[in-house]
C-alpha positions as CSV (number, residue, x, y, z in Angstrom):
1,X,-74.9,125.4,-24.2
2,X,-75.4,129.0,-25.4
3,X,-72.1,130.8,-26.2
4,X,-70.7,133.3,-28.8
5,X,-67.4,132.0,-30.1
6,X,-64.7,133.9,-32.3
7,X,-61.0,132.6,-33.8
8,X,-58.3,134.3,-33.8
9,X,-54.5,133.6,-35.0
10,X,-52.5,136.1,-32.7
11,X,-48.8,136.7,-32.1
12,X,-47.3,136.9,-28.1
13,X,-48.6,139.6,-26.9
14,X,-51.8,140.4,-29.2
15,X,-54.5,141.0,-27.5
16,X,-58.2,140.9,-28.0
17,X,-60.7,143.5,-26.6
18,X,-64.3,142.2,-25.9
19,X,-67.0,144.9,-24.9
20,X,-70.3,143.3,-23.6
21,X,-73.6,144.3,-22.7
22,X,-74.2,142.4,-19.9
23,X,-72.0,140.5,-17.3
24,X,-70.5,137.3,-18.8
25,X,-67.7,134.8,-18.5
26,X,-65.4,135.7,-21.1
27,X,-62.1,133.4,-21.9
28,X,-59.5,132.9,-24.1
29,X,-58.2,129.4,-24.8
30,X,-56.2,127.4,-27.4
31,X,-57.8,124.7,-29.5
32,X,-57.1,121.7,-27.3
33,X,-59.4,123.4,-24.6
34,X,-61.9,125.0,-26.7
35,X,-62.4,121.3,-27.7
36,X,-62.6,120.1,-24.1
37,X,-65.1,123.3,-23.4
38,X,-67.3,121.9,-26.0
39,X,-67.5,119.0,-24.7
40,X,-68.0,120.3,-21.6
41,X,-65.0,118.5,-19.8
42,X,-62.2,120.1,-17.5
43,X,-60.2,122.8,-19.4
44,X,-57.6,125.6,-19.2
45,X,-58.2,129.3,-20.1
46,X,-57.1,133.1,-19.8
47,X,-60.0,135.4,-17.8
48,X,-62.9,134.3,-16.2
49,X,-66.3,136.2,-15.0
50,X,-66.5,139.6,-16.6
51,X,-68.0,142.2,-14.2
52,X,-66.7,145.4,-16.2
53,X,-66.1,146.0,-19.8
54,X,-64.1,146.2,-21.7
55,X,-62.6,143.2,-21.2
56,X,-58.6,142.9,-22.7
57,X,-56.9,139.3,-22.9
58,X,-53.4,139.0,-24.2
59,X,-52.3,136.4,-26.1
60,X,-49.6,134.3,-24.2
61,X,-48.1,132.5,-27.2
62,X,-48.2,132.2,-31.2
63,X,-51.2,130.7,-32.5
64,X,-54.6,129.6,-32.9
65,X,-56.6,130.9,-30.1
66,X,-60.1,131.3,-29.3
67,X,-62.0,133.7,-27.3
68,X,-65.6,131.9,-25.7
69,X,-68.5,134.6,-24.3
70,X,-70.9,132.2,-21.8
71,X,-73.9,133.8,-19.7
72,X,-72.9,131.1,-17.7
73,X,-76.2,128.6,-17.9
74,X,-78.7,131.8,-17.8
75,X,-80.8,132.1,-21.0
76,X,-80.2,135.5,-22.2
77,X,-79.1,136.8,-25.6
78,X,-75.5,137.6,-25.8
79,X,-74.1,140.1,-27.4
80,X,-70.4,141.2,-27.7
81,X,-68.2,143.2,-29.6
82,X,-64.3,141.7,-30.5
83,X,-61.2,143.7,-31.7
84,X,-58.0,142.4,-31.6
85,X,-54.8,144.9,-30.7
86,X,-51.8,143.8,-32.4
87,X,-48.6,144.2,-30.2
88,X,-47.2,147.3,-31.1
């Protein structure tokens, strides 16, 4: 499984901008799924298939939280830039 994956601990309301260069599924889970995604089982997540970018996912809660970028089984390099916005 080919993915680009960045941690993040984020307050309610942070959010985190990812710019890519191609179309991608971009999402933004806790740990409990990030460890289900890896092991490629049923899981919960914020976003989806990125047509546009910038893409901008807020933060729903205090934590631990991790955003995944998948080309979604094609085999192409992925590249993606991530910046995280603190809540005013």
């Amino acid at each position: 499984m080919n993915f680009l994956h960045y941690k993040f601990k984020l307050h309610a309301g942070d959010a985190i901008k990812v710019t890519l260069d191609h179309q991608a599924n971009v999402r933004l889970m806790d740990d409990a799924n990030y460890a289900l995604f890896k092991a490629q089982a049923k899981f919960k997540f914020i976003g989806g298939h990125a047509l546009k970018s910038p893409v901008v996912l807020e933060a729903p809660a205090d934590g631990h939280w991790n955003i995944v970028v998948d080309a979604e089984g094609h085999e192409r390099e992925l590249h993606a830039v991530v910046e995280v916005l603190k809540k005013g």
